[in-house]
C-alpha positions in Angstrom: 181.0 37.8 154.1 179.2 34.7 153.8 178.2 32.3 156.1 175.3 29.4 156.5 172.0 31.3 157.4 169.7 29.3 160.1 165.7 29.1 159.2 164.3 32.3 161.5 163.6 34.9 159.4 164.9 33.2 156.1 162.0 30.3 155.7 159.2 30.7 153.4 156.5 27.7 152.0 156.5 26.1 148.8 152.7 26.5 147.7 152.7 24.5 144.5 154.5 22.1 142.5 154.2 22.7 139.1 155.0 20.5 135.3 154.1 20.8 131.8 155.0 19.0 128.9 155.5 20.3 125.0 151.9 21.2 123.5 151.4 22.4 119.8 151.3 26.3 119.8 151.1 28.0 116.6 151.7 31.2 118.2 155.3 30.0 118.9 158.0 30.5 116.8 159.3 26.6 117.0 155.2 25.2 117.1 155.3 24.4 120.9 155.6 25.1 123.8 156.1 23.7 127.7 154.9 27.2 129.7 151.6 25.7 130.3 152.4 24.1 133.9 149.7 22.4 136.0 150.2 21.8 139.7 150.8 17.9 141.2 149.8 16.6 144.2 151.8 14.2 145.8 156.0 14.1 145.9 158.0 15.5 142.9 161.5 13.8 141.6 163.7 16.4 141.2 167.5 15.1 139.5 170.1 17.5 137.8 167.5 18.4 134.9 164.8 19.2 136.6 161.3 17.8 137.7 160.5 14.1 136.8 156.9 15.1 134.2 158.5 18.2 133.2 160.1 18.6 129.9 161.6 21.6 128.3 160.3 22.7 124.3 162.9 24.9 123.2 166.2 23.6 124.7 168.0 26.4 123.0 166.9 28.9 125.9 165.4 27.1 128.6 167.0 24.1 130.8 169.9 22.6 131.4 171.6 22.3 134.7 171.7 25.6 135.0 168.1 26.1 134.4 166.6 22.8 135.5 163.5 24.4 138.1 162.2 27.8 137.5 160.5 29.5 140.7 158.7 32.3 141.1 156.4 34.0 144.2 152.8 33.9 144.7 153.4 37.3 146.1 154.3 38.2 142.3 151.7 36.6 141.0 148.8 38.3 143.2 150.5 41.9 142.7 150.3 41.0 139.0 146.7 39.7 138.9 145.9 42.8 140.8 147.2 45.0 138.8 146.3 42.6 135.4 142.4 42.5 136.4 143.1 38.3 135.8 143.2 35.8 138.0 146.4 34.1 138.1 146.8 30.7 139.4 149.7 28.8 140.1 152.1 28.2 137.4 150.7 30.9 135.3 154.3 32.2 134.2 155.7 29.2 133.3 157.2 28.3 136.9 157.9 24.9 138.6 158.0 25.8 142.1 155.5 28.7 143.4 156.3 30.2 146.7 155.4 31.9 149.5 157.2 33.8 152.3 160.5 34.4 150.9 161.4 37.2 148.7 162.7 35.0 145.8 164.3 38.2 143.5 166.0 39.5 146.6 167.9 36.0 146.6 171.5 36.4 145.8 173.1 34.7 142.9 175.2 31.3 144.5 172.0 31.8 147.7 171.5 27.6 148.5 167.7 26.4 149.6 166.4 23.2 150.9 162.8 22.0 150.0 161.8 19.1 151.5 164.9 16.3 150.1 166.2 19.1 147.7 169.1 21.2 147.9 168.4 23.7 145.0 170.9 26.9 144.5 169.9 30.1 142.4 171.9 30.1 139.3 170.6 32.3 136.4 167.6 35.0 135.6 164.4 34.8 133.7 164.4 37.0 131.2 161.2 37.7 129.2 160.5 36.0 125.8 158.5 35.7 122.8 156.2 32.5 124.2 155.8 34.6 127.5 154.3 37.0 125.9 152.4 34.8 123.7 151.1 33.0 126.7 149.5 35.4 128.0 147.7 36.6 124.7 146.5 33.3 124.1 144.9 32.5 127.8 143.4 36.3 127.2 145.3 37.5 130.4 147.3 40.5 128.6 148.3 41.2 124.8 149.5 45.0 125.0 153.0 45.4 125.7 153.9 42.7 128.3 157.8 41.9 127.8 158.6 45.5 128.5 156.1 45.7 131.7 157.2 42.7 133.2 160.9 43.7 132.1 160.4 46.9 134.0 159.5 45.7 137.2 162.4 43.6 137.5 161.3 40.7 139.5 161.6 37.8 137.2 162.2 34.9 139.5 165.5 32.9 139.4 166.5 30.1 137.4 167.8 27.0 140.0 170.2 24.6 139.4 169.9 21.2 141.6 172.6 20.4 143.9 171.2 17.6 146.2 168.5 15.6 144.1 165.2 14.2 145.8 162.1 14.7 145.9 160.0 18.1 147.0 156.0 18.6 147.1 153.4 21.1 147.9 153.6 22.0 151.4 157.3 21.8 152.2 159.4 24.6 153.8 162.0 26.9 151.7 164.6 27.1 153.9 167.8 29.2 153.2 170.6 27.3 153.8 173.7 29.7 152.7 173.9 33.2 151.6 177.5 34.2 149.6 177.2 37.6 150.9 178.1 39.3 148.0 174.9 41.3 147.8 174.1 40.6 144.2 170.6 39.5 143.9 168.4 38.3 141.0 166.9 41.6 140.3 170.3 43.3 140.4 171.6 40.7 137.6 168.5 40.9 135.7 168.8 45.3 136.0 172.3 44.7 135.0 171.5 43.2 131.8 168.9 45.5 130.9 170.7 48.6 130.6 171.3 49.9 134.2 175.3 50.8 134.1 176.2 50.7 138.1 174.3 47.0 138.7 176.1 46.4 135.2 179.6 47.1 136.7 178.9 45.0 139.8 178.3 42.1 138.1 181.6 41.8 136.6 183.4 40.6 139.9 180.9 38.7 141.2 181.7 34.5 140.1 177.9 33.3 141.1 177.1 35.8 138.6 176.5 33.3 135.2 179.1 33.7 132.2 176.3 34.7 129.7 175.4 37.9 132.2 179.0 39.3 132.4 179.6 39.2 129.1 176.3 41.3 128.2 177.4 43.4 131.5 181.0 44.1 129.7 179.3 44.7 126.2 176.7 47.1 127.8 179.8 48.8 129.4 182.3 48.9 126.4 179.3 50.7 124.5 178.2 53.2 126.4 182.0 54.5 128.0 
């Protein structure tokens, strides 16, 4: 069932704002890279691509409407630089919007949030690439192994498409506006994708679920019946 979902209990904060633009990386397979974001102060523009000083390097995999703001929990990112023996600071992975206060991988696919002027809507999954794990090799955070640890815990933050443009900043409330009620959340579509048969077949039924995840879902399902 869904319904519009009022802020108690469904509000978290929007802790940092965060852009980068392409930078010469040799440790990339196309020479650059945009995953080194820095936090603004100040208002953000946000239109149908994303954040005005933000600019994508390898448009074959990242951006688009679909794509256009990346966000991902300071909540995350602590756990991870516990666990990491690094400190992480915001926009460490790569994201544009860091939060706070709302569990952003328990968000269900289609799940509509305000921040500050901006009506954002969770659209599609991080998954884990080459340049991440480069990234953190290169700033001397982790080299062993880290697609398939941060694969495995399954918390990759959600891709956002933009609905109501405007502008956002540091400081603003994530407020969650509607909730489709279908119970299929970004970690259940990033499982899904990643081997697990049952959040596999749930994602076949489910249309905020994006076309590029159901058709890995069916092939993951055709091979293993």
């Amino acid at each position: 069932m869904s319904g519009e979902v009022g802020v108690h209990g469904d509000e978290g904060l929007l802790v940092s704002v965060n852009v980068g633009r392409p930078r010469p990386a040799a440790w990339t397979t196309i020479g650059r890279t945009s995953i080194d974001k820095h936090a603004v102060t100040g208002p953000v523009e946000v239109g149908p691509l994303g954040l005005a000083g933000d600019e994508v390097s390898n448009r074959r995999h990242h951006g688009g409407p679909d794509k256009a703001v990346y966000a991902f929990a300071r909540e995350d990112l602590d756990r991870w630089a516990a666990v990491l023996g690094a400190e992480l600071a915001d926009g460490a992975f790569g994201e544009n919007l860091t939060t706070r206060g709302v569990d952003v991988n328990a968000a269900e696919m289609g799940e509509r949030w305000r921040v500050g002027e901006v009506v954002l809507e969770v659209a599609s999954i991080r998954t884990p690439c080459s340049t991440f794990r480069g990234w953190m090799s290169h700033t001397g955070v982790t080299s062993r192994g880290w697609v398939k640890r941060f694969a495995a815990d399954a918390r990759p933050g959600p891709y956002l498409r933009v609905l109501q443009p405007g502008r956002l900043r540091a400081g603003d409330a994530v407020e969650v506006l509607h909730r489709p009620g279908h119970g299929v959340t970004v970690s259940d579509v990033f499982l899904g994708v990643h081997g697990d048969r049952e959040q596999a077949a749930r994602l076949l039924d489910v249309p905020d679920v994006p076309d590029e995840a159901r058709a890995t879902a069916r092939r993951l399902l055709a091979a293993r019946a």
